[in-house]
Every structure is written in structure tokens, then in C-alpha cells.
C-alpha atoms as a printed R data frame, in Angstrom:
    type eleno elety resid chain resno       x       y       z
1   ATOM     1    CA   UNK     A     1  -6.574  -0.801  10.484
2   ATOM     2    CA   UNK     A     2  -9.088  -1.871   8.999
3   ATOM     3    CA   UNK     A     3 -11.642  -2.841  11.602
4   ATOM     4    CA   UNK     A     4 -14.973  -3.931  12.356
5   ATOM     5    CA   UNK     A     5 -15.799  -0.561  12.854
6   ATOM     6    CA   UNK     A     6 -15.006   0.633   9.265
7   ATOM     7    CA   UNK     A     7 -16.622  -2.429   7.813
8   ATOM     8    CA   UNK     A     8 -19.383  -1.396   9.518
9   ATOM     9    CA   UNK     A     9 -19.182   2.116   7.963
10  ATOM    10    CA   UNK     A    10 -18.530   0.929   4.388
11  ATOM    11    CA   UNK     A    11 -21.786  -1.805   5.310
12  ATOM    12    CA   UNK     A    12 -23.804   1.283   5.908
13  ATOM    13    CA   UNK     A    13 -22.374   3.093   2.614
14  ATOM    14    CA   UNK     A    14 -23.214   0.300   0.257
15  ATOM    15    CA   UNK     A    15 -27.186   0.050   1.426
16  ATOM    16    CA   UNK     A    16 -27.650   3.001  -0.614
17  ATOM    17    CA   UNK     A    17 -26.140   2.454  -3.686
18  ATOM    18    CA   UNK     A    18 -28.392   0.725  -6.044
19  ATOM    19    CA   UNK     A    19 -27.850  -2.930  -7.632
20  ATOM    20    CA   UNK     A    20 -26.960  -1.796 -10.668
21  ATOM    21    CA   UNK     A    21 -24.192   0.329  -9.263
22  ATOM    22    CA   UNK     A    22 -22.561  -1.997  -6.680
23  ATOM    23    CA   UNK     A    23 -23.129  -4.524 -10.100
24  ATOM    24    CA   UNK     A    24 -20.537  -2.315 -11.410
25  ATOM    25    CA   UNK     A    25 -18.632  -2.326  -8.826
26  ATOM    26    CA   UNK     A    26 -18.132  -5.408  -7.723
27  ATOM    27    CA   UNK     A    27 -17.045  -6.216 -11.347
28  ATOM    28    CA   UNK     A    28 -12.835  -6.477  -9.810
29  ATOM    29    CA   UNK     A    29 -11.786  -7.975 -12.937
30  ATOM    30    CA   UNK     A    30 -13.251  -5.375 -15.479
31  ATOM    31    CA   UNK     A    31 -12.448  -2.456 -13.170
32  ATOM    32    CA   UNK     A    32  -8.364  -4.027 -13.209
33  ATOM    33    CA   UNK     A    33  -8.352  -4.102 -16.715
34  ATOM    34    CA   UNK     A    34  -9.627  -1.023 -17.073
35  ATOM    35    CA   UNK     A    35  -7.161   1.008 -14.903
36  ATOM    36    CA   UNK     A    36  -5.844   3.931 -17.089
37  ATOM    37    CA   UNK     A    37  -2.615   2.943 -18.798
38  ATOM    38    CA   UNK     A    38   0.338   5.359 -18.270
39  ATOM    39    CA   UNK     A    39   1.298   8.148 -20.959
40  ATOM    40    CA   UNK     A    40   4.390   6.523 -22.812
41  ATOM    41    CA   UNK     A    41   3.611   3.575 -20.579
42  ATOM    42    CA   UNK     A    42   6.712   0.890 -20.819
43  ATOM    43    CA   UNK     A    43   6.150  -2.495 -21.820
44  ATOM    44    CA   UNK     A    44   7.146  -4.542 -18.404
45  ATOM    45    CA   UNK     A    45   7.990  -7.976 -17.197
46  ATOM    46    CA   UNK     A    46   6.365  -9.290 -13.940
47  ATOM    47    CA   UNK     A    47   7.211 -12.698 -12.294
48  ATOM    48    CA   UNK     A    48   6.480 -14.557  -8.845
49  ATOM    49    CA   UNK     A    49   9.663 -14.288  -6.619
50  ATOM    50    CA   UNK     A    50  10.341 -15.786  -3.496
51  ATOM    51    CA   UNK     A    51  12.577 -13.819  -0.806
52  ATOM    52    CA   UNK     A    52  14.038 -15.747   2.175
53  ATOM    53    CA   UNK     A    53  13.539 -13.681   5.459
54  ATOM    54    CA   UNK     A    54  14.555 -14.205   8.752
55  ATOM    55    CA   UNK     A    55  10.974 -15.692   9.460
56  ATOM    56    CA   UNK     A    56  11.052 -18.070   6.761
57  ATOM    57    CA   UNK     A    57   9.947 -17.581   3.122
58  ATOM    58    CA   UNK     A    58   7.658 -14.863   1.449
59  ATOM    59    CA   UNK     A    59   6.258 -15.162  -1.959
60  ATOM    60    CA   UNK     A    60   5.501 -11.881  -3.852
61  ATOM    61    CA   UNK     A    61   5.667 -10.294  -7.085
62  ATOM    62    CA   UNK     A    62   8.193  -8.628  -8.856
63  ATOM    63    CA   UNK     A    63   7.810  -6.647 -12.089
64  ATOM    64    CA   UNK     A    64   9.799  -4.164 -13.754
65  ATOM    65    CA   UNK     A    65  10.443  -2.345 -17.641
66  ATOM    66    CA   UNK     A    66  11.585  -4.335 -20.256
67  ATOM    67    CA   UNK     A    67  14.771  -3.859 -22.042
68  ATOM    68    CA   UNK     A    68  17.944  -2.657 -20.828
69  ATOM    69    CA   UNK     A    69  18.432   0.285 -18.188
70  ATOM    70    CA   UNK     A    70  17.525   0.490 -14.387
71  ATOM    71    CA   UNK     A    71  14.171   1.970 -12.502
72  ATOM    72    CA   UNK     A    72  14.052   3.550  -9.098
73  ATOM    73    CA   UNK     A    73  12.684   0.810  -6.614
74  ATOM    74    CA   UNK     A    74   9.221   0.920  -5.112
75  ATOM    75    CA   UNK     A    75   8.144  -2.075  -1.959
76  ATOM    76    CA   UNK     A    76   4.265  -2.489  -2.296
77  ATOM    77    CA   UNK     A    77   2.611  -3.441   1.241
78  ATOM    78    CA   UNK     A    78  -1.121  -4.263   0.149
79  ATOM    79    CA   UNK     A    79  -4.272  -3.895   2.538
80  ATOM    80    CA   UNK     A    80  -5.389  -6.586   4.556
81  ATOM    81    CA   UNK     A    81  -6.746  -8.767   1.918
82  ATOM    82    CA   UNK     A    82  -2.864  -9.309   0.447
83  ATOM    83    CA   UNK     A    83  -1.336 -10.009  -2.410
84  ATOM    84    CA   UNK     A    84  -3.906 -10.716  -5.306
85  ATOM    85    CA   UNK     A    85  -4.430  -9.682  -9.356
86  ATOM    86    CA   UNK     A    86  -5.472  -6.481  -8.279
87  ATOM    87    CA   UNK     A    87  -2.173  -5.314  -6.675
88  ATOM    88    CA   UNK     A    88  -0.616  -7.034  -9.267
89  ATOM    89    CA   UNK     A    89  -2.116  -5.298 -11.980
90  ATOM    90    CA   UNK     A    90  -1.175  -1.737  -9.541
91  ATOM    91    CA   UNK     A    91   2.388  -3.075  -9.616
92  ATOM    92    CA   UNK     A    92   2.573  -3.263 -13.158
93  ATOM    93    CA   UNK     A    93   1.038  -0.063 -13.945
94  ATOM    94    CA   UNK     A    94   3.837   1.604 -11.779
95  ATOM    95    CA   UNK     A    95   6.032  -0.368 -13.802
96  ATOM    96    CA   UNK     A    96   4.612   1.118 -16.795
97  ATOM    97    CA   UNK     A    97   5.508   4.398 -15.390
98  ATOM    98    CA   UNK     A    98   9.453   3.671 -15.159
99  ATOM    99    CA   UNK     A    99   9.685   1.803 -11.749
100 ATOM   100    CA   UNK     A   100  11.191  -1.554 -10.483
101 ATOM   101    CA   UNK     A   101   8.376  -2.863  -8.207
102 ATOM   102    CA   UNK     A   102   8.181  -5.527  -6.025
103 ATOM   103    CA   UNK     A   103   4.026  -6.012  -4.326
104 ATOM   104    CA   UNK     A   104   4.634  -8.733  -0.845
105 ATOM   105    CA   UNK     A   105   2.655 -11.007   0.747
106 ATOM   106    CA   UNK     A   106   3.081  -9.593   4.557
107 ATOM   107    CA   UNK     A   107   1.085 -12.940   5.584
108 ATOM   108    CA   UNK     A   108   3.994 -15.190   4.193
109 ATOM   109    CA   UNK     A   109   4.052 -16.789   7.596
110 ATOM   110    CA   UNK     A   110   0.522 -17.986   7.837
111 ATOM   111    CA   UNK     A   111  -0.551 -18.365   3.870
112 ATOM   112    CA   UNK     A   112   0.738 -18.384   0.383
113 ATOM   113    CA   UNK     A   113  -1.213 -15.948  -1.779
114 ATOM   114    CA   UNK     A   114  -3.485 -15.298  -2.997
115 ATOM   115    CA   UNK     A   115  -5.942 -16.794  -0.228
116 ATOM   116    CA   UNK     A   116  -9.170 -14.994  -1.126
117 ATOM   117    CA   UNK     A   117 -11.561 -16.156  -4.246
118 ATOM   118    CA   UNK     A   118 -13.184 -14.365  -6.494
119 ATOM   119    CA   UNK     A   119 -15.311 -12.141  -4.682
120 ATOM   120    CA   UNK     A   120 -14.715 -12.314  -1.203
121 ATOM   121    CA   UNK     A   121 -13.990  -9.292   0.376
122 ATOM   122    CA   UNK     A   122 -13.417  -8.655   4.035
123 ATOM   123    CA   UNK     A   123 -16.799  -6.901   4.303
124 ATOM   124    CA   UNK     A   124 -17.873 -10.538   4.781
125 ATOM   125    CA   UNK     A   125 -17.787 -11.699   8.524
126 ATOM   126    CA   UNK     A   126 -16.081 -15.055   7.444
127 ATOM   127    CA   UNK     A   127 -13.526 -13.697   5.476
128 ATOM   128    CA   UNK     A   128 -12.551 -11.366   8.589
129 ATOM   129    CA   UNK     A   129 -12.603 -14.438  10.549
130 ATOM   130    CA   UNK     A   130 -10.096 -16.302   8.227
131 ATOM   131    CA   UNK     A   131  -7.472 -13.742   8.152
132 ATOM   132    CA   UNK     A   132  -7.651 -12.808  11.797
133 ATOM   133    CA   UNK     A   133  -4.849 -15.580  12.257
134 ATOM   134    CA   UNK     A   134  -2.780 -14.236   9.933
135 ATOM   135    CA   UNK     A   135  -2.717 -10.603  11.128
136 ATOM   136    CA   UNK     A   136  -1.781 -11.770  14.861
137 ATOM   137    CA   UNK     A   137   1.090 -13.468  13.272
138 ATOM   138    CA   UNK     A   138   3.264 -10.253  12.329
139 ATOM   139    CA   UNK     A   139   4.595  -7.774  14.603
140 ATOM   140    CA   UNK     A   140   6.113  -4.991  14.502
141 ATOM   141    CA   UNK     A   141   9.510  -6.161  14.694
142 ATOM   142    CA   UNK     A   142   8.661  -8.603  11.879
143 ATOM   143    CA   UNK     A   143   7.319  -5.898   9.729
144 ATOM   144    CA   UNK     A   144  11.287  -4.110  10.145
145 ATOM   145    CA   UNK     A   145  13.233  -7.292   9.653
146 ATOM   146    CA   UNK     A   146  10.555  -8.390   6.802
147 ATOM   147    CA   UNK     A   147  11.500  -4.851   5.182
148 ATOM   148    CA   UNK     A   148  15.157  -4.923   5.630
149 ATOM   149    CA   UNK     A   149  14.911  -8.161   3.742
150 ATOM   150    CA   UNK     A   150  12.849  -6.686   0.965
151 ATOM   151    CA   UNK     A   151  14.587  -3.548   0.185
152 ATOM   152    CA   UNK     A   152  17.494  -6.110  -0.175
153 ATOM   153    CA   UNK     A   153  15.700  -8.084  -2.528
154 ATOM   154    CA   UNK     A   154  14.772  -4.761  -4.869
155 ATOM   155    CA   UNK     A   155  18.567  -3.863  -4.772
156 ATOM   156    CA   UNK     A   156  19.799  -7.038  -5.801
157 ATOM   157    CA   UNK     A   157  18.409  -6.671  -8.674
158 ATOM   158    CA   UNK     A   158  19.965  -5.808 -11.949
159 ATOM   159    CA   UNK     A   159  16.917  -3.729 -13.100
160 ATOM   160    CA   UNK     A   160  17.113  -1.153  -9.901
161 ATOM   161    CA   UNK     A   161  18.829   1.722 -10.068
162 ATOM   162    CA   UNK     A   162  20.775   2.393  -6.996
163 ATOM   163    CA   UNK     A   163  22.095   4.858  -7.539
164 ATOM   164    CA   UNK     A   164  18.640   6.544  -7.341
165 ATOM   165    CA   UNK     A   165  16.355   6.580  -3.818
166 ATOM   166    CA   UNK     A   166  13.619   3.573  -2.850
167 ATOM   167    CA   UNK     A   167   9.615   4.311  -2.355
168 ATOM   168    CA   UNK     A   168   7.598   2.333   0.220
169 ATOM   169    CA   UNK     A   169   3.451   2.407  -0.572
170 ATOM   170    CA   UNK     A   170   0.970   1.057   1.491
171 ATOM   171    CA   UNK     A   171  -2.325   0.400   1.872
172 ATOM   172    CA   UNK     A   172  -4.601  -0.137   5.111
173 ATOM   173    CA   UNK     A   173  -2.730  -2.395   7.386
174 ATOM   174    CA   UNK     A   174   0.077  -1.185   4.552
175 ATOM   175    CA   UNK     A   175   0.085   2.200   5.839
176 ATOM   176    CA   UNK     A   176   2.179   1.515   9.450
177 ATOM   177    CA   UNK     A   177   4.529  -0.591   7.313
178 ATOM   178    CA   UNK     A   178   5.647   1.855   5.032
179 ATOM   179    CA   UNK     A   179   6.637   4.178   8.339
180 ATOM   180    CA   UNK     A   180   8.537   1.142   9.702
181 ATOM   181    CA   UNK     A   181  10.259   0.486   6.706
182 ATOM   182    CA   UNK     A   182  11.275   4.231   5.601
183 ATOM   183    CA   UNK     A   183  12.530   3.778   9.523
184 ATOM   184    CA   UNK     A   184  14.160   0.720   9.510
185 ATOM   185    CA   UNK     A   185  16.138   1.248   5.734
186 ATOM   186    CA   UNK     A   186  16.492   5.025   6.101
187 ATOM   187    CA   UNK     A   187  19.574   5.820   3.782
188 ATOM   188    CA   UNK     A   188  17.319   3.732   1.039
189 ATOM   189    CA   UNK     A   189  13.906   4.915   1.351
190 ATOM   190    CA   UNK     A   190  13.152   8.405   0.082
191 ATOM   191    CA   UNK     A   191   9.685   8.892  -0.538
192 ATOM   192    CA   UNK     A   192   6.685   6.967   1.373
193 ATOM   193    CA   UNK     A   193   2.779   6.689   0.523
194 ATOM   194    CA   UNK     A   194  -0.054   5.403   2.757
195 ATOM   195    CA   UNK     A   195  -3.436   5.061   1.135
196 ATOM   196    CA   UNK     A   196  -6.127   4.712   3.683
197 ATOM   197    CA   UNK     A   197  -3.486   3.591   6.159
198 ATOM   198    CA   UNK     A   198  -5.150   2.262   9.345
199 ATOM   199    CA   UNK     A   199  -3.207   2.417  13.038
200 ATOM   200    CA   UNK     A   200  -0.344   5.552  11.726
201 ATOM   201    CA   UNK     A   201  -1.204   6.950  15.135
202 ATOM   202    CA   UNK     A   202  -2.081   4.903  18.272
203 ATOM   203    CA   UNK     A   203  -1.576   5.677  22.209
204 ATOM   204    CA   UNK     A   204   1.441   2.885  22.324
205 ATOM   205    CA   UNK     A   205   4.707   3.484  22.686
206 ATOM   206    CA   UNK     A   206   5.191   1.819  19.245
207 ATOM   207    CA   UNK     A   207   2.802   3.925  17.400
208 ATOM   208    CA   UNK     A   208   4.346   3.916  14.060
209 ATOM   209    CA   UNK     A   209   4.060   8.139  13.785
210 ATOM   210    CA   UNK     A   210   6.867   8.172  16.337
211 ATOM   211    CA   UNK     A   211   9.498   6.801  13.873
212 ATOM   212    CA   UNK     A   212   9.067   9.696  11.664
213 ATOM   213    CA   UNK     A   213  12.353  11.468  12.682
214 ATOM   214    CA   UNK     A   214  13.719   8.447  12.810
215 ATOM   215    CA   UNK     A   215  13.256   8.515   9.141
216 ATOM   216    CA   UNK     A   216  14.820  10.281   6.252
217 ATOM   217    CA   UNK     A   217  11.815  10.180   3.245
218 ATOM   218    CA   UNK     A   218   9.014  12.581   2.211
219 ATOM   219    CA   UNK     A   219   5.640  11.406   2.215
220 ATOM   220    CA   UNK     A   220   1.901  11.173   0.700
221 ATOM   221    CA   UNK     A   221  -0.658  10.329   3.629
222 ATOM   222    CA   UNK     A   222  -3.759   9.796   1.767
223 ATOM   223    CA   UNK     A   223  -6.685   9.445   4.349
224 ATOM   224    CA   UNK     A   224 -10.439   8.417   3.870
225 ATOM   225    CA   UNK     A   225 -12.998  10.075   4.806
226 ATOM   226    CA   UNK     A   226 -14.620   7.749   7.376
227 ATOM   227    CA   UNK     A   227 -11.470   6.987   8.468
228 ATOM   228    CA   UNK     A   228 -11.066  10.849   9.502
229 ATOM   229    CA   UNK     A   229 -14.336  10.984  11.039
230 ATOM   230    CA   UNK     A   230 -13.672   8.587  12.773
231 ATOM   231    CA   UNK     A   231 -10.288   9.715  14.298
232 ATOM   232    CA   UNK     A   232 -10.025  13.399  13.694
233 ATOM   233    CA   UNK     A   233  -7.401  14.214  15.418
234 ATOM   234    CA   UNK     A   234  -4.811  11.782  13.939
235 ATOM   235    CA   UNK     A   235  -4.157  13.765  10.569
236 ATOM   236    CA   UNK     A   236  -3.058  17.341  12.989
237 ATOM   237    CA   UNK     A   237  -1.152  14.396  14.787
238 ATOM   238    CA   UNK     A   238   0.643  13.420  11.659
239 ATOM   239    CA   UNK     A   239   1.013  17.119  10.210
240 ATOM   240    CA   UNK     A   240   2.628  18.099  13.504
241 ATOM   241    CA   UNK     A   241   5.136  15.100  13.709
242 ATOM   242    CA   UNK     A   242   6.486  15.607  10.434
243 ATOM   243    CA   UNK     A   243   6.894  19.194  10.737
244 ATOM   244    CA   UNK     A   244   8.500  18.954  13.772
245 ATOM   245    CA   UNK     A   245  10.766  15.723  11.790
246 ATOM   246    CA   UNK     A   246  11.218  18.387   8.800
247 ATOM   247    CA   UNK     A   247  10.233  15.719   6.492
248 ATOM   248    CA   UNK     A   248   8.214  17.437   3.676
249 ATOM   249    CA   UNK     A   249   4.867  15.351   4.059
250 ATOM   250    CA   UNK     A   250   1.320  16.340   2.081
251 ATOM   251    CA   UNK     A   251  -1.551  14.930   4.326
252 ATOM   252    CA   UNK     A   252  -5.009  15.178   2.941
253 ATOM   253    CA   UNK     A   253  -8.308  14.081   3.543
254 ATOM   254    CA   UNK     A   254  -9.596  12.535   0.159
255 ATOM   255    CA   UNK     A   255 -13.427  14.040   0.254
256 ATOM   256    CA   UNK     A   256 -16.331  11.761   0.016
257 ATOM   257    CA   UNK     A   257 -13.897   8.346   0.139
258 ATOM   258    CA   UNK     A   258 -14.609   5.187   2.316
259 ATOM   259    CA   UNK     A   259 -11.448   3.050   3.790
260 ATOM   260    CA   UNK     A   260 -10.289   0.925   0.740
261 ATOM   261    CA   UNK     A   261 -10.931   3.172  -2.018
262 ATOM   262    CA   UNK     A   262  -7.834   2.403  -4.094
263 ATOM   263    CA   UNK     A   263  -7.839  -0.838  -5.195
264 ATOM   264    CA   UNK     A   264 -10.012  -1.543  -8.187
265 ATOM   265    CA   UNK     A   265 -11.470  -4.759  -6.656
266 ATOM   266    CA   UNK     A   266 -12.079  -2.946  -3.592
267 ATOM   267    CA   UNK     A   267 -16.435  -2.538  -2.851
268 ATOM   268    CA   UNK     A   268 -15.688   1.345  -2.213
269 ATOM   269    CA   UNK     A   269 -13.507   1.750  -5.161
270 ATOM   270    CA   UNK     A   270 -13.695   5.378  -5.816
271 ATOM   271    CA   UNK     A   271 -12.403   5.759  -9.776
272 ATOM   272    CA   UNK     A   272 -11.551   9.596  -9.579
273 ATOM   273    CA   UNK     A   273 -10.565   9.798  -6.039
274 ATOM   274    CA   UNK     A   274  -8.066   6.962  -6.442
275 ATOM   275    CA   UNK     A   275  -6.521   8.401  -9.579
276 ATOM   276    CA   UNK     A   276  -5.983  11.652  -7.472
277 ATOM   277    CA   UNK     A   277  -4.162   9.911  -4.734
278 ATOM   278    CA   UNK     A   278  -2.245   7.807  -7.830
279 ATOM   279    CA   UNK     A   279  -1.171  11.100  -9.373
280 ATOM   280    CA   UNK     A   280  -0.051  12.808  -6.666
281 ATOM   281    CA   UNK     A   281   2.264   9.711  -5.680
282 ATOM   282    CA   UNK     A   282   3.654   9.538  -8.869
283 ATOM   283    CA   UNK     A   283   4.216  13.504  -8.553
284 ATOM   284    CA   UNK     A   284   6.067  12.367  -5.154
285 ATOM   285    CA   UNK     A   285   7.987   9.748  -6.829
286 ATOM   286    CA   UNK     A   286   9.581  11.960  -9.214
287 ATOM   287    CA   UNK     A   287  10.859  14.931  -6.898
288 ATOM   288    CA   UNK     A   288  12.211  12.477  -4.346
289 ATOM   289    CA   UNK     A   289  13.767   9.586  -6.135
290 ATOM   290    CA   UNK     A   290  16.218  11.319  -7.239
């Protein structure tokens, strides 16, 4: 997940990169805006939405093409700082490509989002310390009955096609959520992608690589490269279990990348690497919702 240890290593990364270039970086709402717009992008319609769980109520977003006709549906688990304009702005962009998209708040039980301002980022010690809390308050079992509720939600929906499979994506603390819910809503999900997912293999007996063949999706594990050097082995870990699940599964190492390189308001946001690991979910998307 995304721990101490990695801010540390992202800490480290950013003392070397001079003020003019973590000036451009840290400019989140310029680098949202400026996310590349689809080919033959869609105009879509996003709204807040509020889905009743078994836990109580979570708010999240829910945005989708205009017009008549029905999308494939995608669940968006963001990192550990949560729902927020950035994700927002990476739901609607999928939109834009021809999905129905609904982007959570996983902390629905401790806050409403978003709960970070401008600016904060959990780099900052504080900002670690405030969401702390909220992370102790899910479980595993609440990820499962969370995600049975939310693949619910995206099929209720007049604009989903159902006929068609579901995606899961996910990003850091994401990453273990997608496996539980492509576990936990198997004859729904087809395709599943982590981004920097943090804790996809762990010594526990509920280490979330286990429910692979429990599962029935293909999958994009996108891994950062701090994140491997830091754990190594889990990505032969992760090849082996889904070969030996027969799920088709492409697991790279994205060269050069810190944890958190995806989202555009992220402090490592990587511009090229991210649109690599965007493309080749989209490529995902389209050979397994079918």
C-alpha cells in the first residue's frame, strides 16, 4: 500500500528535481485539464450518486455518454487519497472513450469526499496521519460486500450495457480491491487493472493474489518501479498465480515510475508512463468486455 516506506522513496525522488520542475508538477489542476482527450471522444454526463451499502452510505461519482445507447461498466477504486477532481476528471475521460463509469469513495464510512485541499498530498506526514483512521476502518470483507453493492449500482443503470462484461481499476490501496471484487462478482467482472497497486501479495491467508482462481477476468497489473524494488519477488508471484488460474494477465514493470504515477495531481505523475499504462487498459477493455 502505500506506505511510509514509499513516501520515503518518492521524498528521496523529488530532492532532485529542480523547482521549476516539481512547479510543474505540482500544478494538479493544469495537469487534469490537460489530460489527452480521447479520439472521437463522446460528450458525457457525470453526477454525484449516493449508493446504500450494507455499511451505511457511500457517495461517489457516476458519469457516462450522452445520448441514447448503453456502455460496458467500469468500478473506479482510487488510491489512498480518494475520491477527488482528479479521478473525476479520469472517470470522465473513460467515459469519453464509450464506458459507463462509476469512481467510489472506499472511505464512505469515516468521511465524505473529497477530504483533502488543494495541495495536500500524502507525502505530507499530517495528511498520512489524517487518513490513517479511515484506512483501519475497511476490511476486507467490507471491500467484497462494498463491491457487490457497487457492481449493483452500475447495472441498475439504464446507460450500462449488460449484456456486455464489467471492468474493475484500481489504484494503490485500489489495486487489492479490484482482485476482491473481480472475486466477489465473478460472472460480472471481466477485465481488471491495478495501477501501482500496493499489498496484491502479502504472507496472510487473505492475501488478495489467492482469489485469482477464484476469479473469472483478465487483467493489467501495472507496477512501479520502486514498488518492484522494493518487493521483487511479488510480480513472478503474480505471473505464476494467474498462469496457474489460466486467467490471461499482462504484468509489467513500468521503467523509471515512482508509486502514484497515474493520477495527474499525483507529485510523481509520470505523463508518458501513465498514458502507456492508460492505453494498454483501454486495449484490455476492448478484447474482454465483450
Amino acid at each position: 500500500m502505500c506506505d511510509d516506506h514509499t513516501a520515503e522513496d518518492n521524498d528521496r525522488f523529488l530532492s532532485g528535481v529542480s523547482r521549476r520542475q516539481f512547479g510543474t508538477m505540482a500544478g494538479a489542476a493544469g495537469l487534469i485539464a490537460l489530460l489527452p482527450t480521447p479520439a472521437n471522444a463522446k460528450a458525457v454526463t457525470g453526477r454525484s450518486v449516493t449508493i446504500t451499502t450494507p455499511d451505511g452510505t457511500a457517495d461517489a461519482y457516476w458519469v457516462v455518454p450522452q445520448g441514447a445507447g448503453s456502455w460496458p461498466g467500469v468500478l473506479i477504486w482510487p488510491d489512498i487519497m480518494g475520491l477527488r477532481p482528479a479521478f473525476m476528471r479520469m472517470a470522465d475521460r473513460l467515459a469519453q472513450s464509450g464506458y459507463a463509469v462509476l469512481c467510489v469513495n472506499q472511505f464512505y464510512r469515516s468521511t465524505k469526499a473529497p477530504f483533502l485541499a488543494p495541495g495536500e498530498s500524502y507525502d505530507q506526514q499530517p495528511v498520512r496521519d489524517r487518513i490513517a483512521p479511515f484506512v483501519k476502518a475497511l476490511s476486507p470483507e467490507g471491500t467484497v460486500r462494498d463491491a457487490k453493492a457497487f457492481a449493483a449500482f452500475i447495472d441498475k443503470q439504464p446507460q450500462t450495457d449488460k449484456r456486455r462484461g464489467m471492468a474493475t481499476t484500481g489504484y494503490c490501496m485500489g489495486g487489492p480491491m479490484v482482485l476482491r471484487t473481480a472475486a466477489a462478482v465473478p460472472a460480472r467482472i471481466r477485465a481488471g487493472a491495478t495501477f501501482h497497486g500496493g499489498g496484491l501479495v502479502t504472507d496472510k491467508p487473505d492475501s488478495p493474489h489467492l482469489l485469482i482462481p477464484a476469479t473469472k477476468a483478465q487483467y493489467l497489473i501495472a507496477i512501479a518501479a520502486n514498488d518492484d524494488a522494493r518487493a521483487p519477488g511479488d510480480k513472478t508471484v503474480l505471473r505464476a498465480a494467474f498462469a496457474k488460474a489460466a486467467r490471461p494477465a499482462e504484468v509489467e514493470v513500468y521503467d523509471g515510475t515512482m508509486h502514484g504515477w497515474c493520477p495527474p495531481d499525483s507529485r510523481v505523475y509520470d505523463m508518458a508512463a501513465a498514458e502507456k499504462a492508460w492505453n494498454r487498459m483501454l486495449a484490455l477493455f476492448d478484447k474482454a468486455l465483450v
